[in-house]
C-alpha positions as a printed Julia matrix, in Angstrom:
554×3 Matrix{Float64}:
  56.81  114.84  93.53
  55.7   111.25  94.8
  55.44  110.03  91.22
  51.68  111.04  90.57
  51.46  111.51  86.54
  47.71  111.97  86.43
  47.11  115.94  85.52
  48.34  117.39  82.28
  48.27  121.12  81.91
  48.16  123.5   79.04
  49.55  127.26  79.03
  48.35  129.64  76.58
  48.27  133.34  75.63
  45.29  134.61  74.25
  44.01  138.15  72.57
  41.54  138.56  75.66
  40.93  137.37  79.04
  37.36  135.75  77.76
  36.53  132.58  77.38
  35.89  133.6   73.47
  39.39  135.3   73.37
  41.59  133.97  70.12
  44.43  131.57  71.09
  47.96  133.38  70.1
  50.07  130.52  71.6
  49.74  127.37  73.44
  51.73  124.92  74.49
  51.83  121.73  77.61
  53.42  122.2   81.36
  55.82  119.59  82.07
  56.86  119.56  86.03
  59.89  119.83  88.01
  60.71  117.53  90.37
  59.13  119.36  93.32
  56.25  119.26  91.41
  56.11  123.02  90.18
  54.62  123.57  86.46
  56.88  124.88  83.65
  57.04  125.41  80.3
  59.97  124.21  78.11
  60.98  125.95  75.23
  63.93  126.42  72.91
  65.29  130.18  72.23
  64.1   131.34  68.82
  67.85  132.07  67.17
  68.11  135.14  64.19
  69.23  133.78  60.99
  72.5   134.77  60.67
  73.54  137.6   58.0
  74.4   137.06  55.17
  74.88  141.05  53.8
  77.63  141.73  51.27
  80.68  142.9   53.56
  80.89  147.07  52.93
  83.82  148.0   55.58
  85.85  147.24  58.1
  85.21  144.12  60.38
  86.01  141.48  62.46
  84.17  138.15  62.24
  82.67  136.46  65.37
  81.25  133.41  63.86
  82.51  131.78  60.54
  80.29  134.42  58.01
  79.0   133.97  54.15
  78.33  137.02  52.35
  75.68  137.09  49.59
  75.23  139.29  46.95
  72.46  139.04  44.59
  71.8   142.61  43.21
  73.88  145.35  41.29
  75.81  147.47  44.57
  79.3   148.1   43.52
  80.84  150.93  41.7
  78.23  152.65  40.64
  75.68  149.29  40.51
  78.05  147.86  37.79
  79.13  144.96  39.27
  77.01  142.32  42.03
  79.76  142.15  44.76
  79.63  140.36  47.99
  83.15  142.15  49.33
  83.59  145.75  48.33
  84.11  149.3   49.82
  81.28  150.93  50.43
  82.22  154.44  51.86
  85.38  153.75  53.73
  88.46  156.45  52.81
  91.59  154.32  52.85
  95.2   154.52  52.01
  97.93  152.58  52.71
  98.06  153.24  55.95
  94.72  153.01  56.66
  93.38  150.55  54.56
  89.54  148.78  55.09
  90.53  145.63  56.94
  88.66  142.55  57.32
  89.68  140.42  60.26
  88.71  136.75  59.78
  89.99  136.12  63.44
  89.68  132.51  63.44
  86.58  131.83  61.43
  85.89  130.55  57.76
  84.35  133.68  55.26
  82.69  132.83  52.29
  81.49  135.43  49.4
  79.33  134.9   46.52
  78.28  137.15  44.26
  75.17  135.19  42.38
  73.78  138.17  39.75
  71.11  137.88  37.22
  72.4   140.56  34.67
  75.69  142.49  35.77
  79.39  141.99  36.36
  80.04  139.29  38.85
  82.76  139.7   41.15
  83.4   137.92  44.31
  85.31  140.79  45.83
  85.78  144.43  44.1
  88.48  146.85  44.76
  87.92  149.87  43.23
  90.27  152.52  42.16
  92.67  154.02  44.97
  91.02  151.48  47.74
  93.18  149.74  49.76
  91.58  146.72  51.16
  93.42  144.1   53.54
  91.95  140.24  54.54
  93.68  138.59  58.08
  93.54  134.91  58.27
  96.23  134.23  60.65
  94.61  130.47  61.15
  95.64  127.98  59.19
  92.8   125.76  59.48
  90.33  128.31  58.28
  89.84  130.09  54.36
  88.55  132.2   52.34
  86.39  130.89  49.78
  85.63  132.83  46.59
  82.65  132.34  44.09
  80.97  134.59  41.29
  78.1   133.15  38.95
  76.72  135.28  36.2
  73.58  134.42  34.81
  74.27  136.56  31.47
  77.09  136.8   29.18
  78.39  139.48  31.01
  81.55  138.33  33.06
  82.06  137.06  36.21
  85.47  137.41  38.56
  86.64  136.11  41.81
  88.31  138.57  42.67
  88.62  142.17  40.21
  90.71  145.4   40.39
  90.24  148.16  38.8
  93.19  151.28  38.56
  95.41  151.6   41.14
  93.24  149.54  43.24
  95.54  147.12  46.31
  94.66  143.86  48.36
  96.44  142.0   50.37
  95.35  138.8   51.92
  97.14  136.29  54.46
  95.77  133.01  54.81
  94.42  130.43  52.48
  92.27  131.03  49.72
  89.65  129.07  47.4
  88.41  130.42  44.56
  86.03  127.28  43.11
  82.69  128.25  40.91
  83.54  131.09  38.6
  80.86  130.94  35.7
  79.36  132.97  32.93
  77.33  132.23  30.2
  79.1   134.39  28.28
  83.05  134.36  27.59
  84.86  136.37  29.92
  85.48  134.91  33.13
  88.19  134.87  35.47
  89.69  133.88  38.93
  91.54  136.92  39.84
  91.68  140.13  37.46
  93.28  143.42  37.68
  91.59  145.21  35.45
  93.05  149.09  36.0
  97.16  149.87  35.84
  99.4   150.56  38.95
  97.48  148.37  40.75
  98.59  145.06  43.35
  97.56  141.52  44.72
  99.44  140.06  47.46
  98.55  135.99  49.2
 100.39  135.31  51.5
  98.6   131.8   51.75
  98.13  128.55  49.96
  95.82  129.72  46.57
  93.58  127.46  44.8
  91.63  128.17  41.95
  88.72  125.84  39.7
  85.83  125.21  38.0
  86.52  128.48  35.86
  83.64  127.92  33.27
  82.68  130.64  29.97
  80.15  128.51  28.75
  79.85  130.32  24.88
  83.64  130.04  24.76
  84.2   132.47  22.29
  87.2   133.01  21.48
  88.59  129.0   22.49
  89.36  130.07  25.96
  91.45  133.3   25.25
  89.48  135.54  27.62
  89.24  132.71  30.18
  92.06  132.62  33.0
  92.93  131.56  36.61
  94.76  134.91  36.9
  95.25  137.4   34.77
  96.69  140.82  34.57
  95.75  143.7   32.04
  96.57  146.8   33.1
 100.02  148.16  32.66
 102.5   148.16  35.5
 100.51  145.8   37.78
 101.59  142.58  39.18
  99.64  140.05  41.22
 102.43  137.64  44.05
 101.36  134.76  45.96
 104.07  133.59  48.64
 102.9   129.89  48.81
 102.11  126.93  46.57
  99.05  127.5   44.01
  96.81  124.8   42.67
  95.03  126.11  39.29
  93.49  123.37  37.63
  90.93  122.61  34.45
  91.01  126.51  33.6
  89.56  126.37  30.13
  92.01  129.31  29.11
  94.96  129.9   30.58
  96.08  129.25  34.15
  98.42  132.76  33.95
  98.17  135.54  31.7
 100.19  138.39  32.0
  99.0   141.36  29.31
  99.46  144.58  30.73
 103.19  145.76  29.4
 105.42  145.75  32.48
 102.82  143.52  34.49
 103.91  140.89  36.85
 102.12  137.26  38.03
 104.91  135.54  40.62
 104.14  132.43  42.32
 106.16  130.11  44.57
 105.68  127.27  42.55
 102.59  124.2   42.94
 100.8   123.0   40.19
  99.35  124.43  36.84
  96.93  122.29  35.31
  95.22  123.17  31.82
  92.12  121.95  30.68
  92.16  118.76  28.19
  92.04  119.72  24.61
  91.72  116.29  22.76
  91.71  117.83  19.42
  93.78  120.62  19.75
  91.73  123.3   18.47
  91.27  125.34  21.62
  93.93  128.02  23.08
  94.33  126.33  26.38
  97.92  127.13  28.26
  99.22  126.59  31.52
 100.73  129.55  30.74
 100.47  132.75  28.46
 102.62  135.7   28.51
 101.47  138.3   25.84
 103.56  141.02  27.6
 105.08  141.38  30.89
 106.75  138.85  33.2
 105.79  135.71  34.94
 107.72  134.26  37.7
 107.06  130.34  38.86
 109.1   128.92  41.96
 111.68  131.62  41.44
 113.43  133.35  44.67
 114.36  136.25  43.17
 116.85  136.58  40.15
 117.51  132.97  41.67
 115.77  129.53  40.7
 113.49  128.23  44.27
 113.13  124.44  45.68
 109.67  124.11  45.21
 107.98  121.22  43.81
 106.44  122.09  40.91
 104.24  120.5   38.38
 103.25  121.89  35.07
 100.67  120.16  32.6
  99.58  122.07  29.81
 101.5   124.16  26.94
 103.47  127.68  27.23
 103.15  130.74  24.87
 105.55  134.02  25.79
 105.05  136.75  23.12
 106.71  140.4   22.94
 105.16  143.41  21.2
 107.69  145.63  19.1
 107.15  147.98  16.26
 106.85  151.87  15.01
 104.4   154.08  16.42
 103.6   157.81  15.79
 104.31  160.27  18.15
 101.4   162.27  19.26
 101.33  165.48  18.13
 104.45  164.89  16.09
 103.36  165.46  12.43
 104.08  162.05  11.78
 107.22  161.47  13.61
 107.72  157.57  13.97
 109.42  156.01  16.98
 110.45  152.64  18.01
 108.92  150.45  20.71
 109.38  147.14  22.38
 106.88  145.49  24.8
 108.75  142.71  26.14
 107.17  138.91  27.78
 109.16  136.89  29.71
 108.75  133.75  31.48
 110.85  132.58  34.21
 109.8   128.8   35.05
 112.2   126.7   37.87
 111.32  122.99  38.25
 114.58  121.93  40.43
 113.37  118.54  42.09
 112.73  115.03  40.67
 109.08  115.23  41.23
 109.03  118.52  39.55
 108.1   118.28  35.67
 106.19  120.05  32.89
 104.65  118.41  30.0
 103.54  120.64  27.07
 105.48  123.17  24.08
 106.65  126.18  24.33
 104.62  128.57  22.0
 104.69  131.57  20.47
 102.97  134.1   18.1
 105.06  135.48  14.46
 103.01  138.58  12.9
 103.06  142.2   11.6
 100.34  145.03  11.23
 101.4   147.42   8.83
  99.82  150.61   9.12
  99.46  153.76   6.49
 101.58  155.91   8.14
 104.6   153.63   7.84
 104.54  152.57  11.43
 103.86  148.81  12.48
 102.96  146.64  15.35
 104.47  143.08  15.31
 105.16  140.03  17.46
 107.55  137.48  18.09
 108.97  134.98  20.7
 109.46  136.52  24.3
 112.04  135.44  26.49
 111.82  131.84  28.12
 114.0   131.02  30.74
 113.76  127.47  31.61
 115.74  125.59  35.06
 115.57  122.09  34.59
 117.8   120.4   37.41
 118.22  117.7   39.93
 116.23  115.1   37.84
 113.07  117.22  37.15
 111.83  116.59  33.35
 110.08  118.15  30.37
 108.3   116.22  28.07
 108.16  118.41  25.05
 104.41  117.24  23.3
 102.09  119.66  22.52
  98.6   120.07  24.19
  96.46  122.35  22.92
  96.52  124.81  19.28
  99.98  126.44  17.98
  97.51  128.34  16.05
  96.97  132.47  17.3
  93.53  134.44  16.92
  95.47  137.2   15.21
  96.37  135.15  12.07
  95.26  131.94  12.59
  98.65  131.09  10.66
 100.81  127.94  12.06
 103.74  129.94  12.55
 104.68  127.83  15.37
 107.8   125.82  14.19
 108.91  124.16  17.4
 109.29  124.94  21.19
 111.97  128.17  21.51
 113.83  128.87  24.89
 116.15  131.57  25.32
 118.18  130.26  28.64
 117.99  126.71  29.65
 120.04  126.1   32.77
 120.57  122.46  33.99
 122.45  120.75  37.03
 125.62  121.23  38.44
 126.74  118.25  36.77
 125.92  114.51  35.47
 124.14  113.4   38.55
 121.97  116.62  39.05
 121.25  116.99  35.31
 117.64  117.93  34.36
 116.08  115.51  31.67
 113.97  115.95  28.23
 111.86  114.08  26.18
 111.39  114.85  23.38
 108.43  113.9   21.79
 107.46  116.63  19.13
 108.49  116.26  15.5
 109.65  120.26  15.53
 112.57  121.2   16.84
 113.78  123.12  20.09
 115.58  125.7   19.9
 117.67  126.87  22.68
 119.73  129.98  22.19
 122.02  129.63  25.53
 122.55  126.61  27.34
 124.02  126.12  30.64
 124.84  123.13  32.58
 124.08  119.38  32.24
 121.23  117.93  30.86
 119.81  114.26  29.33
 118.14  114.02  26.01
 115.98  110.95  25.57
 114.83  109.87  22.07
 112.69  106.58  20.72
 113.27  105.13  17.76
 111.47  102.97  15.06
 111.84   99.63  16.67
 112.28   98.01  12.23
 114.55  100.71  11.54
 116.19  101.92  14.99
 118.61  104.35  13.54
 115.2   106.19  13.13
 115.34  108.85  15.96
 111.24  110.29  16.57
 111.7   113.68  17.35
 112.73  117.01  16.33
 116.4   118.21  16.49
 117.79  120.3   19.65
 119.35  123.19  18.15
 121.91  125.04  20.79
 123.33  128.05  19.47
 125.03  128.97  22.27
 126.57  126.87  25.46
 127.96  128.49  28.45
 131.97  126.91  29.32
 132.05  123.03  30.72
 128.38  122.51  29.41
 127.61  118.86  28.91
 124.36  116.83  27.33
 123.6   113.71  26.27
 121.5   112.16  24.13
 119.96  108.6   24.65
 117.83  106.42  23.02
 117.03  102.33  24.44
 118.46   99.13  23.0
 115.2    98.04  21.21
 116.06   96.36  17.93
 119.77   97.44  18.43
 122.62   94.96  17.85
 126.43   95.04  17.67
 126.53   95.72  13.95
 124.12   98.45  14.13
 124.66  100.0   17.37
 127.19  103.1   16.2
 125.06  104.09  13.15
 122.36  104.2   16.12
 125.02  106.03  18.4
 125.51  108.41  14.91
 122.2   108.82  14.23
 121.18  110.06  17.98
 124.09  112.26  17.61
 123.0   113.75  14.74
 120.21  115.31  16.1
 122.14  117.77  18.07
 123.28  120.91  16.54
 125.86  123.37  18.28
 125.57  126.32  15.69
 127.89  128.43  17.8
 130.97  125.82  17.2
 130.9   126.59  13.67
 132.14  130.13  14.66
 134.78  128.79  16.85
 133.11  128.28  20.3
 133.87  124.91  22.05
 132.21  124.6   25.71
 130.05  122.22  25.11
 130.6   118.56  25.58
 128.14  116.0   23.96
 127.7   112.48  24.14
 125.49  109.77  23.54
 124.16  106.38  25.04
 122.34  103.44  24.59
 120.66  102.22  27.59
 118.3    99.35  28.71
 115.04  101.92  28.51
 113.91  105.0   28.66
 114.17  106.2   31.98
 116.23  108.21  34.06
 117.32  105.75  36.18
 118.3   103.1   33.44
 121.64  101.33  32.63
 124.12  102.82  29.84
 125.34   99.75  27.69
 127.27  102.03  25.39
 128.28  105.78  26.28
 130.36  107.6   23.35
 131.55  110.81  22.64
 130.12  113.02  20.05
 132.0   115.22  17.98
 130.65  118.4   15.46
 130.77  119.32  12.06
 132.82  122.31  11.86
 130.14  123.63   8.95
 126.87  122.55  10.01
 127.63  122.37  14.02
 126.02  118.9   13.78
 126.57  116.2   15.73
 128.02  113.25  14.85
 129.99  110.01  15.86
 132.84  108.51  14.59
 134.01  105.29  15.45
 137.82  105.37  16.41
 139.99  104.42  13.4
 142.36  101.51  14.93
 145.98  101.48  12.87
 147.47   98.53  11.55
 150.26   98.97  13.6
 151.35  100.78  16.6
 151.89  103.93  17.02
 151.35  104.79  21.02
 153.6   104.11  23.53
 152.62  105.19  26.45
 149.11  104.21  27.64
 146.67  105.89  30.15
 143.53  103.81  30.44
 142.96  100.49  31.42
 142.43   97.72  29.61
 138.45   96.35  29.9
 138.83   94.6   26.59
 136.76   96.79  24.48
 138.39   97.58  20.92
 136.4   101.1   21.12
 137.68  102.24  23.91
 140.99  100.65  23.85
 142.42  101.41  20.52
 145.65  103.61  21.47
């Protein structure tokens, strides 16, 4: 107490009181300021648990679930999320209450199915994040060639989650891997929450990245819906893919990246709809206002044919599995770059029935200055045929802006044509051209067969290597790569023109705008320069003078 430092003092505990007694535990007295001995020490803390999450809960502390052995569904699959013995319905579902802390779950198995989380069939499980700081974070490694999921489903199986979510690390040696799978039918996925999903790795690949996916739905009548942005990026598959007939994927728009394929041999889409329907940034029936941005390559099949009726003695019926992709990029910092693919086939079988495929339905809004660059990214070639029966990007509806200054814009970059077979609003074509030669368009045609009334589109192309003598064969020759098939039958609501302009961007200056007309046999495009008589034969005039013979030839 007066400063003294001169005794030090040990405490111990020992297996006896005897001088010979074993030492269990020692340590040195400091002193308190009135001089009384004590001994310091810091609480010994459990390590905190890290068990695979079996019911209901609510988290305390910011949790990480491991799972390392087989324990779901029968010791199938290594889980770190799953019901364990919980009844639930929809009512009464197995809830797990983040309240205000971070939960991680990773499912790390040597041999069996990896899946992050598991909902098995007739579970209902629900996830509360109502913090917006705080996540869940997904991961599932498989050290096999089994696969490995993020999140799985099996038959009419349900999960709902609010909050964020981060799927990253989703590997197999094998080829099968995914971010979120419903594997059963009648079954349902519901974010309400920002999603992001990455580093989805099959490391054997078989297959070039056809059983690979960010999401994707097999079973029949099952539909996965996130209400916020998604960011999918560097799937080495496909970012969507809807397979299950009458399955749904709908997301409020974000950004779809696919992985690089540099030599296009892989099967690598932003994209894929072999049946069902997926929905990006669309409010209903309606297009949304979500930014969204689409790199990578689209492929939207349907399944029809003749099938024998069970029982029937050989009765055949028809049937039609359709796809359908509804894609809405309605802002100027919206865009996709990539094709729109598709599959052509036919199984013939002995009994006279078939199974065949074709084109699905692709409805494409493209307004308010958003743009597609139409250059393909990955294969055009299928696994069912390996046959090129791509012949250019097809889309069924292709709705622009509400007029010249809202149009939605398209470059077209791929030497096959598009193919639209109902067009709707306005919309701006831009072509290059051999700079030697520049009535030389590079590009395939756009063929519209049919345009809804007071349609509009024009065509441009820059002034490179133009002149006055050659600029309306250019004006012609950009013309001529639009085809209106429908105006050979008599239909006339769509109005065409084309430009010249200082370069190739949106935002550049028209030096010559003309109107196209169409060849009433071919539907082609085409422009003619006014005929000027030798003498004349107006007399009354409605446009000003500006001193160009073109224009002012009345």
């Amino acid at each position: 107490a007066n400063g003294e430092k001169n005794l030090s003092g040990m405490v111990e505990i020992a297996e006896g009181l005897t001088a010979a007694s074993a030492s269990k535990k020692s340590g040195s007295i400091t002193y308190k300021t009135d001089g009384q001995g004590q001994y310091e020490y810091t609480q010994a803390v459990d390590a905190p648990k890290t068990d695979p999450i079996t019911k209901s809960m609510t988290l305390t502390d910011n949790y990480e679930a491991i799972a390392t052995v087989a324990n779901a569904y029968g010791d199938k699959y290594v889980s770190a999320l799953f019901n364990g013995s919980e009844s639930t319905s929809k009512q009464n579902p197995m809830v797990i209450d983040m309240a205000g802390h971070n939960l991680t779950l990773k499912s790390q198995s040597p041999d069996k199915i990896a899946a992050g989380m598991f909902v098995s069939a007739n579970d209902y499980i629900n996830v509360k994040n109502n913090d917006a700081t705080k996540k869940l974070s997904i991961s599932s490694t498989i050290n096999d060639t089994r696969g490995a999921m993020g999140i799985q489903l099996d038959g009419n199986s349900h999960l709902s989650i609010s909050g964020a979510v981060d799927i990253d690390g989703v590997s197999t040696k094998g080829d099968s891997v995914t971010g979120i799978h419903i594997q059963g039918q009648n079954s349902d996925v519901k974010i309400d929450g920002p999603l992001t999903i990455k580093n989805i790795t099959a490391k054997r690949e078989r297959g070039n990245g056809i059983n690979a996916s960010g999401i994707r739905v097999t079973g029949d009548n099952s539909n996965v819906t996130v209400n916020d942005i998604v960011d999918i990026t560097g799937v080495r598959g496909n970012g969507l893919n809807t397979v299950g007939a009458d399955s749904s994927i709908s997301v409020k728009g974000g950004t779809i990246t696919a992985a690089e394929d540099a030599d296009k041999s892989k099967l690598f889409y932003a994209i894929r709809v072999d049946k069902g329907t997926v929905n990006v940034n669309m409010n209903g029936q309606n297009a949304g206002n979500t930014t969204t941005k689409i790199n990578g390559d689209v492929f939207v099949n349907k399944e029809y044919g003749k099938r024998v009726v069970e029982y029937s003695g050989g009765e055949l019926v028809d049937f039609t599995k359709n796809g359908n992709l509804n894609l809405a990029l309605t802002d100027n910092q919206s865009f996709w770059t990539g094709v729109a693919g598709y599959s052509i086939d036919k199984s013939d079988y002995g009994t006279g029935g078939f199974t065949a495929h074709d084109a699905g339905d692709f409805n494409l809004y493209l307004q308010n200055g958003a743009t597609w660059t139409n250059q393909q990214q990955s294969s055009v070639k299928q696994q069912t045929n390996n046959e090129a029966t791509f012949s250019g990007s097809k889309v069924t509806k292709l709705t622009g802006g509400t007029d010249k200054d809202h149009a939605g814009l398209i470059f077209q970059k791929d030497n096959r044509d598009i193919t639209v077979d109902n067009y709707n609003g306005n919309m701006k074509v831009f072509y290059e051209h051999e700079l030697s030669t520049p009535t030389t368009m590079i590009g395939g045609n756009i063929k519209i067969n049919h345009a809804a009334t007071d349609s509009g589109i024009i065509f441009s192309t820059d002034n490179a290597g133009v002149t006055s003598e050659n600029s309306n064969a250019v004006l012609n020759a950009l013309a001529n790569k639009l085809y209106y098939n429908a105006y050979i039958s008599g239909e006339r609501n769509l109005i065409g023109q084309a430009e010249i302009t200082e370069g190739l961007t949106s935002s550049a200056k028209a030096l010559k705008l003309v109107d196209m007309t169409f060849n009433e046999t071919t539907g082609q495009g085409e422009y003619k320069v006014p005929v000027i008589p030798d003498n004349q034969t107006e007399t009354e005039f409605t446009r000003a003078i500006t001193g160009n013979k073109e224009t002012n030839s009345e």
